[in-house]
C-alpha positions as CSV (number, residue, x, y, z in Angstrom):
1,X,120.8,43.3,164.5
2,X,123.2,45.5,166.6
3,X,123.9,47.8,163.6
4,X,126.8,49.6,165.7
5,X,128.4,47.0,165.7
6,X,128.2,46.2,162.5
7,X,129.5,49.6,161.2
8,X,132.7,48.9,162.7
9,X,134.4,48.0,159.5
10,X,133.2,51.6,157.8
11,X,134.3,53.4,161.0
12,X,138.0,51.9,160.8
13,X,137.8,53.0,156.8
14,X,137.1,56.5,157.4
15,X,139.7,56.6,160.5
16,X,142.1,55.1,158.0
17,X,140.9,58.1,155.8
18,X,141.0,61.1,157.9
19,X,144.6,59.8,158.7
20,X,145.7,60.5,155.2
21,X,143.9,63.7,154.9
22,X,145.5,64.9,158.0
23,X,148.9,63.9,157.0
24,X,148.4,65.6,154.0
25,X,147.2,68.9,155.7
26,X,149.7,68.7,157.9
27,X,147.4,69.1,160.8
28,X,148.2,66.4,163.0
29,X,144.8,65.5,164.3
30,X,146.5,62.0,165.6
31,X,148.9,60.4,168.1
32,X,149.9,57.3,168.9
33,X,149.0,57.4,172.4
34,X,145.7,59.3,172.0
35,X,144.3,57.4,169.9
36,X,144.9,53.9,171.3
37,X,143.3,55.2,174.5
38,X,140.5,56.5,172.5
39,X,140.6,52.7,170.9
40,X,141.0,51.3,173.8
41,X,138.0,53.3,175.9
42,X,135.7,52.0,173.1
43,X,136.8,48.1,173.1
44,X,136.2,48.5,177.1
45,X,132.3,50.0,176.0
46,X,131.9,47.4,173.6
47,X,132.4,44.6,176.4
48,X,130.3,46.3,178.8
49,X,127.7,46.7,176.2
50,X,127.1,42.9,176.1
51,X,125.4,43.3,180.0
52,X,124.6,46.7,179.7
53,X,122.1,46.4,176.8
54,X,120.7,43.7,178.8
55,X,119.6,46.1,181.1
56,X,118.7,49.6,178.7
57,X,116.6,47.1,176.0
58,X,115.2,45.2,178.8
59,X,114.0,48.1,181.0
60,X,112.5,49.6,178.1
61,X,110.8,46.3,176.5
62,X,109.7,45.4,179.7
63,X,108.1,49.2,180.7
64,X,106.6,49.2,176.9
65,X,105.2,45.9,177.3
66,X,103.5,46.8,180.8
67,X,102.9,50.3,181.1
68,X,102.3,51.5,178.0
69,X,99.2,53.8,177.0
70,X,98.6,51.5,174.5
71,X,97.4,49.4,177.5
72,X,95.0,52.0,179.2
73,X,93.7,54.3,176.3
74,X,92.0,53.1,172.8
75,X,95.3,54.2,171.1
76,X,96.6,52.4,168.3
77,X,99.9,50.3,167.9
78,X,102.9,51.6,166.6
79,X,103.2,50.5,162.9
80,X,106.6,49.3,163.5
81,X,106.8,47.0,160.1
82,X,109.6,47.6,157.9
83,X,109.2,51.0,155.5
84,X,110.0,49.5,152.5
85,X,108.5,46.0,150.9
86,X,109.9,44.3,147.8
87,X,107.2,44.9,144.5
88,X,106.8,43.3,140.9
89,X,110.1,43.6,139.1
90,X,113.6,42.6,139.8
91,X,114.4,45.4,141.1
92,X,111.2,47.1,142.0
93,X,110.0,48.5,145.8
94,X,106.9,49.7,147.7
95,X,106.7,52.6,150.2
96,X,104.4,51.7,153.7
97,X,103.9,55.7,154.0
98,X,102.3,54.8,158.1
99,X,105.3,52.7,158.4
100,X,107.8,55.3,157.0
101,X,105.8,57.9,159.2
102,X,106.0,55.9,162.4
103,X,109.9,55.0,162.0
104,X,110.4,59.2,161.2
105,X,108.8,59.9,164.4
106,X,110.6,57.9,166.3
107,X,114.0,58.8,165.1
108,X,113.2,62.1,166.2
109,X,111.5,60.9,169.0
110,X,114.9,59.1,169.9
111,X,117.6,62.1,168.9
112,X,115.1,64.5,171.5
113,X,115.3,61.7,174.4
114,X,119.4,61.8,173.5
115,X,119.3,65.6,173.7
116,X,118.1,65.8,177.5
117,X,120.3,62.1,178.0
118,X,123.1,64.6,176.9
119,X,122.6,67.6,178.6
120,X,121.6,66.0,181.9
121,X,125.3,64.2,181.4
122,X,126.5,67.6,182.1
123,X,125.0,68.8,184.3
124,X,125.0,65.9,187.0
125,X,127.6,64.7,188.6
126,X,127.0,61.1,188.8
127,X,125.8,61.1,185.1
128,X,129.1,63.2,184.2
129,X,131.3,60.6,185.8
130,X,129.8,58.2,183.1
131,X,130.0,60.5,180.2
132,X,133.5,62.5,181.3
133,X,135.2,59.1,179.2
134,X,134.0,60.8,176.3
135,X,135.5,64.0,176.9
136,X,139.0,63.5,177.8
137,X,141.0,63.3,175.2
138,X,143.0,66.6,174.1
139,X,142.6,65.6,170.8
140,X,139.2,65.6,168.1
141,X,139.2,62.9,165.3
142,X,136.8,60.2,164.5
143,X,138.5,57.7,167.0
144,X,137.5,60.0,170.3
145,X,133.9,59.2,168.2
146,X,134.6,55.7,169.7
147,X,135.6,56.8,173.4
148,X,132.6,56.1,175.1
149,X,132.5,55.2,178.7
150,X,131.4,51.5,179.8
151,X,129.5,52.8,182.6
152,X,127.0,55.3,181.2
153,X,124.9,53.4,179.5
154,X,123.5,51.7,182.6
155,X,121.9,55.1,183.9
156,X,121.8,56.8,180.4
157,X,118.7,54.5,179.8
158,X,116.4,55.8,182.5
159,X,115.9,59.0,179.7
160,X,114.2,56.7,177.3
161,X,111.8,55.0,179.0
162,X,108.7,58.0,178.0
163,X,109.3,56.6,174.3
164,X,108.8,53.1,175.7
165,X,105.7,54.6,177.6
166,X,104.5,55.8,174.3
167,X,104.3,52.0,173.0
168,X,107.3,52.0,170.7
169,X,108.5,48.8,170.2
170,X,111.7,48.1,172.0
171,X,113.5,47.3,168.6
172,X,112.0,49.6,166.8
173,X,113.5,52.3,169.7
174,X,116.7,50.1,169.2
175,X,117.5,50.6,165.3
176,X,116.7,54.5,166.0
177,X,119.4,55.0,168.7
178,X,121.8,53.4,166.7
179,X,121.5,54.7,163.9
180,X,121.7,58.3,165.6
181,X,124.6,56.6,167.5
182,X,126.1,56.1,163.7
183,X,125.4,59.6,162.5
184,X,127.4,61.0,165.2
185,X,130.7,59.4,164.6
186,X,131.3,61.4,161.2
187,X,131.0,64.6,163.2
188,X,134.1,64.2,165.1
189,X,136.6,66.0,162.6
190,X,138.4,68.6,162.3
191,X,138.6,68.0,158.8
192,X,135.3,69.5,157.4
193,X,134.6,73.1,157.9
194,X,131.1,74.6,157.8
195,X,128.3,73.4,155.7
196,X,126.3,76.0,154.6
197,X,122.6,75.4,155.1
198,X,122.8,72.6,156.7
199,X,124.3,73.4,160.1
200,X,121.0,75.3,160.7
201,X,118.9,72.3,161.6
202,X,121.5,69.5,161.5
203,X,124.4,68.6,163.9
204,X,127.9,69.4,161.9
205,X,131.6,68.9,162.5
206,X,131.6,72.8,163.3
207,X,129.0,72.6,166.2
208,X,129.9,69.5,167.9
209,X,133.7,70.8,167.9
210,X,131.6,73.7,170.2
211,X,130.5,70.5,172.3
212,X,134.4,69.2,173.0
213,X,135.9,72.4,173.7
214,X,137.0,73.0,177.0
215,X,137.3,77.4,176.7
216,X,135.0,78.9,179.2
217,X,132.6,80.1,176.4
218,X,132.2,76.8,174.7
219,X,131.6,74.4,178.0
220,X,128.1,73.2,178.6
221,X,127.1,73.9,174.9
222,X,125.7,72.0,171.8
223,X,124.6,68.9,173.0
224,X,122.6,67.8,170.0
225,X,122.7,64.2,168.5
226,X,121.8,64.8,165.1
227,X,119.1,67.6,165.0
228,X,121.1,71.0,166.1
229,X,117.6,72.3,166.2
230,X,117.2,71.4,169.7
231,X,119.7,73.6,171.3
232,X,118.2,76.7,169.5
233,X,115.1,75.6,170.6
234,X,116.2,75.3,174.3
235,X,119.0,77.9,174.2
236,X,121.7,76.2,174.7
237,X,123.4,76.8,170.7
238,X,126.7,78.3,170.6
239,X,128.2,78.7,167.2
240,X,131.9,77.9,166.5
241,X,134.0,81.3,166.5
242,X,137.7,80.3,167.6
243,X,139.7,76.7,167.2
244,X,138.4,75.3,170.8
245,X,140.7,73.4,172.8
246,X,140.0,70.0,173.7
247,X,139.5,68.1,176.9
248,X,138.0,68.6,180.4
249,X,138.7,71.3,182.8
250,X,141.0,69.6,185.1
251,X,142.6,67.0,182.6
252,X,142.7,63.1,182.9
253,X,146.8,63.2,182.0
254,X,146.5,59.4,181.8
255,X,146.4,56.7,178.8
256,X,144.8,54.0,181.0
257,X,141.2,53.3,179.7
258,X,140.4,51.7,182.9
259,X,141.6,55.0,184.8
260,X,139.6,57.3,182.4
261,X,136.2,55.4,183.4
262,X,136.4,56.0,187.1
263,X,138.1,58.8,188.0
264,X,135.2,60.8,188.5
265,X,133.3,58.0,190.4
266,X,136.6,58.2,192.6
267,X,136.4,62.1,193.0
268,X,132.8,61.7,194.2
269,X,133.2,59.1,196.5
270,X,136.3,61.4,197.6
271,X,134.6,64.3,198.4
272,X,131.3,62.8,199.9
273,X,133.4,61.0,202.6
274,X,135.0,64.0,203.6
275,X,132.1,66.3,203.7
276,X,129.9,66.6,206.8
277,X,126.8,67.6,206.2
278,X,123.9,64.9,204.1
279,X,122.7,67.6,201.8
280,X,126.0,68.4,200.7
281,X,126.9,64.7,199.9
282,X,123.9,64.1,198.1
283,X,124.8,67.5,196.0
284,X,128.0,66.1,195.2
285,X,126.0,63.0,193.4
286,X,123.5,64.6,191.6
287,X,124.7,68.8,191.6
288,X,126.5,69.9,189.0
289,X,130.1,68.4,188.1
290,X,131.9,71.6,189.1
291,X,130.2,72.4,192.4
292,X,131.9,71.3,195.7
293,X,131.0,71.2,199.7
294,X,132.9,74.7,201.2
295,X,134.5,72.2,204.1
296,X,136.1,69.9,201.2
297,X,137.4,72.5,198.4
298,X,136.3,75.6,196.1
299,X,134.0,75.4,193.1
300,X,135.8,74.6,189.8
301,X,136.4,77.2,187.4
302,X,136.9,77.2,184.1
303,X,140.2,78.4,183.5
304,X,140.6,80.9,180.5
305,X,142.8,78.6,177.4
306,X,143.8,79.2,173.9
307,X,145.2,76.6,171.4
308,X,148.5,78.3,171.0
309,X,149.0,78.0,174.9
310,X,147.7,74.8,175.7
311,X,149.7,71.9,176.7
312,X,148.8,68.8,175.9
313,X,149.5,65.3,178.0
314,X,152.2,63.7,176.3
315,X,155.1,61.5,178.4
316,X,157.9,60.9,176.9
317,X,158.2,57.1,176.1
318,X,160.9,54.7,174.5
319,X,160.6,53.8,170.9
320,X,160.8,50.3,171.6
321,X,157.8,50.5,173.8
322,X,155.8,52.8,171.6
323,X,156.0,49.9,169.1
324,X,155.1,47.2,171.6
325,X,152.3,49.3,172.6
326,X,150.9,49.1,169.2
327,X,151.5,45.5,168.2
328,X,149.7,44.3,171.9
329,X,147.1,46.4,170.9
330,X,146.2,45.3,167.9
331,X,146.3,42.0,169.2
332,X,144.2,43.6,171.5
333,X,141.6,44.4,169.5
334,X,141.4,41.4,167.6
335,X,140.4,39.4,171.1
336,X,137.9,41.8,171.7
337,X,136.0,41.5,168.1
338,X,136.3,37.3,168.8
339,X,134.9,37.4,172.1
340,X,132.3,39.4,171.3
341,X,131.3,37.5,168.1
342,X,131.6,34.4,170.3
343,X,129.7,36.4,172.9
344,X,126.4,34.6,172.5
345,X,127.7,30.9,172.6
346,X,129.9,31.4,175.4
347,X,129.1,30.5,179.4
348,X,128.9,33.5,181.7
349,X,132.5,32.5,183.1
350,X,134.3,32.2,180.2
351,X,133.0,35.8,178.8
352,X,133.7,36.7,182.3
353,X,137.0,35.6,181.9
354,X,137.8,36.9,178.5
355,X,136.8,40.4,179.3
356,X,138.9,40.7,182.5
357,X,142.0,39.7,180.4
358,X,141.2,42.4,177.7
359,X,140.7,45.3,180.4
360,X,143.8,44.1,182.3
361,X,145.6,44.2,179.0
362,X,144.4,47.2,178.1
363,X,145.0,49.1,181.2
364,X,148.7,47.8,181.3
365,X,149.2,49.3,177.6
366,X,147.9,52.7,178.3
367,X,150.2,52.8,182.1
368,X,153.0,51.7,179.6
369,X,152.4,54.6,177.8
370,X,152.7,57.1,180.9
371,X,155.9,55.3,181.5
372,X,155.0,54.1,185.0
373,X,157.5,51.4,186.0
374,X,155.4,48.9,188.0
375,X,153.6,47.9,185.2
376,X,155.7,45.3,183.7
377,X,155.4,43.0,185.9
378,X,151.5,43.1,185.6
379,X,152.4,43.0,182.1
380,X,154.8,40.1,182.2
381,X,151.7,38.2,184.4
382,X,149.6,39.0,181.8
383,X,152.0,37.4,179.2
384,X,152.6,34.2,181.2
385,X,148.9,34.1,181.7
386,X,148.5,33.7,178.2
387,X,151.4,31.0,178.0
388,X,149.8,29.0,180.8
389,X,145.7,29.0,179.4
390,X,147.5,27.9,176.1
391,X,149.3,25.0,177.5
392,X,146.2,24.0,179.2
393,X,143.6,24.2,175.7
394,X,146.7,21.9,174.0
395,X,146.1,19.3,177.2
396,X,142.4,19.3,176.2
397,X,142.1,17.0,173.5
398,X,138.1,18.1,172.2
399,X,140.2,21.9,171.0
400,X,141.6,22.6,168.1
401,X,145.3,23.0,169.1
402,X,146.3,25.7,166.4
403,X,144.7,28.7,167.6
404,X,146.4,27.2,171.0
405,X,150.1,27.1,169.8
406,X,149.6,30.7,167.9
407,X,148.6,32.2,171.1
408,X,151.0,30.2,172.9
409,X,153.8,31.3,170.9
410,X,152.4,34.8,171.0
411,X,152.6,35.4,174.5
412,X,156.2,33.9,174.9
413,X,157.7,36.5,172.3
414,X,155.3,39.3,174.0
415,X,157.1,38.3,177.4
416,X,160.6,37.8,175.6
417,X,160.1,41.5,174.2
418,X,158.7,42.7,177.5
419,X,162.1,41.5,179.7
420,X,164.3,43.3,177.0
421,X,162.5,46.8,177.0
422,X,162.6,45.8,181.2
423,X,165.7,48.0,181.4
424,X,164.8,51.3,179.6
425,X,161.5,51.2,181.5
426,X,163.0,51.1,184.8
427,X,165.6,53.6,184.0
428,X,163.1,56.0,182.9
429,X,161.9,58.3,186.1
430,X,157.5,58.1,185.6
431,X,156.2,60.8,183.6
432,X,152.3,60.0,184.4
433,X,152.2,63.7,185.1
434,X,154.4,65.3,182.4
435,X,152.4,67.7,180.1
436,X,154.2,69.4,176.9
């Protein structure tokens, strides 16, 4: 059972809560735009995820199955049954204590693994360029929790393959991730202060804030999953003394999800062309995200920032197409949840397909948001797209021709909108580069 995905409905109720508490507090923790590429990052890792699991759970089932020491030493197997078994009484339980053990060591097993996943991820370039999505929003609130890049988790995996050499079951490794994965989402607030006892061994809201910031003194810092114990351990623990400012040093100032998952892969590929020599090209891959080649440009530097200073990306947009924005998106986001429920039944081309359509969607929503004017006609493409697929399901006689009408209908009044907000979108001069 992918229980990420299944906690989807408890992450949207606490978003849905932090947004009242915010308004409340008057601290604006939220915009539009931010948050739908936040959103929109995470539908674009969810897709991914349907390959790229293929690939992390495979590796390590396959490594656990065939070079485990389980195979070449008289070492027991993991006791990977469930923890807890049903007893007399209606509402009675038993304890497996070896089980319980086995599933406590792994979990810690798992959140160590993810603590040298995580700081490699900052430290190397190539690794960066996958984790960066994670990092570039200027804001902090539990839907940057859901940013995550669809590109990391196909090197990300190599760092858990000594657990699978250990003999752990691949689900049993599986369950553990993800429910570290789950702890982490609560931490992105800015809404709960410090904890007391509990930020000495557990990863907090207060020390994960540490992680995001982007001043000089905070960078590079906190990379803990769930136990904060590992950064004291390994000295990399820096405790939360000013209100850090959020993003990466040289900022994405873009909306577009698509945009926001390669940039960095673009900047590498950049700067190895144009540097001579083979040791510096293979530096730029795997050295660390800020170094570069003399004969391309100077080493980045984290630029001293403060909160009352900063200026956050935010393009000025028309109301009109803030609000068609939102409504596409939501539409959005309900596509993604039915292809991915469909996800197992469907043929490779038709998932194929599907995801393309969402990513092209998506990408156009978060250009519309910069205010870039050649993307309306992607977008009207993308609307007629939708018209045309739905004339053809209502030709096919074996489909059910209601869900083809609504999204027939759907995209027609998406394209009818789109030609009347045409006008105040090619007025508008681009602001893809407009900070304030």
């Amino acid at each position: 059972m992918d229980i990420v995905a299944a906690s989807v409905p408890l992450f949207f109720a606490l978003i849905g809560l932090e947004i009242l508490v915010s308004r409340r507090r008057r601290s604006a923790s939220y915009r539009l735009n931010d948050s739908i590429a936040d959103l929109s990052c995470g539908i674009l890792s969810q897709l991914a995820a349907v390959f790229n699991v293929l690939v992390a759970y495979g590796a390590f089932a396959w490594v656990a199955a065939n070079w485990s020491l389980q195979r070449w030493l008289p070492l027991p197997a993991w006791p990977g049954g469930s923890p807890v078994v049903g007893a007399d009484g209606a509402l009675g339980f038993a304890i497996r204590w070896p089980e319980l053990a086995a599933w406590a060591t792994v979990f810690v097993l798992a959140d160590f693994a993810y603590y040298w996943m995580h700081r490699a991820s900052h430290r190397v370039h190539l690794l960066w360029a996958g984790h960066v999505v994670h990092h570039s929003s200027e804001e902090y609130n539990l839907t940057v929790a859901l940013r995550q890049s669809a590109l990391h988790g196909l090197m990300s995996w190599v760092f858990y393959v000594p657990l699978a050499l250990l003999g752990i079951p691949w689900l049993m490794f599986a369950v553990c991730h993800g429910l570290n994965l789950i702890y982490q989402f609560w931490i992105h607030t800015r809404e709960i202060g410090r904890l007391g006892p509990l930020e000495w061994f557990m990863n907090t809201p207060s020390h994960h804030r540490v992680h995001h910031g982007v001043n000089p003194g905070y960078q590079d810092r906190n990379y803990a999953g769930v136990f904060i114990v590992w950064d004291r351990m390994f000295g990399t623990f820096t405790p939360e003394a000013e209100e850090p400012v959020y993003g990466i040093t040289r900022p994405l100032s873009s909306w577009n999800p698509l945009w926001a998952n390669v940039h960095v892969f673009a900047e590498i590929f950049r700067v190895a062309r144009r540097t001579r020599r083979w040791r510096d090209k293979l530096r730029t891959l795997f050295g660390p995200p800020s170094w570069r080649p003399a004969d391309v440009a100077p080493s980045i530097e984290a630029p001293e920032v403060s909160a009352e200073s900063f200026a956050r990306f935010d393009p000025p947009v028309p109301a009109g197409v803030r609000r068609y924005v939102a409504l596409q998106f939501v539409a959005h986001l309900v596509g993604a949840l039915a292809l991915l429920r469909a996800a197992p039944q469907l043929p490779l081309p038709h998932l194929l397909a599907g995801g393309f359509y969402l990513a092209l969607g998506l990408g156009n929503l978060g250009s519309l948001l910069e205010a870039r004017r050649w993307v309306w006609p992607l977008e009207a493409a993308r609307n007629l797209t939708l018209v045309a697929v739905s004339g053809a399901l209502l030709m096919l006689a074996r489909f059910d021709p209601a869900p083809a009408w609504v999204l027939g209908l759907f995209g027609a009044a998406s394209l009818a909108w789109l030609l009347r907000l045409r006008p105040s979108l090619e007025a508008r001069p681009s602001a893809a580069l407009a900070r304030g």
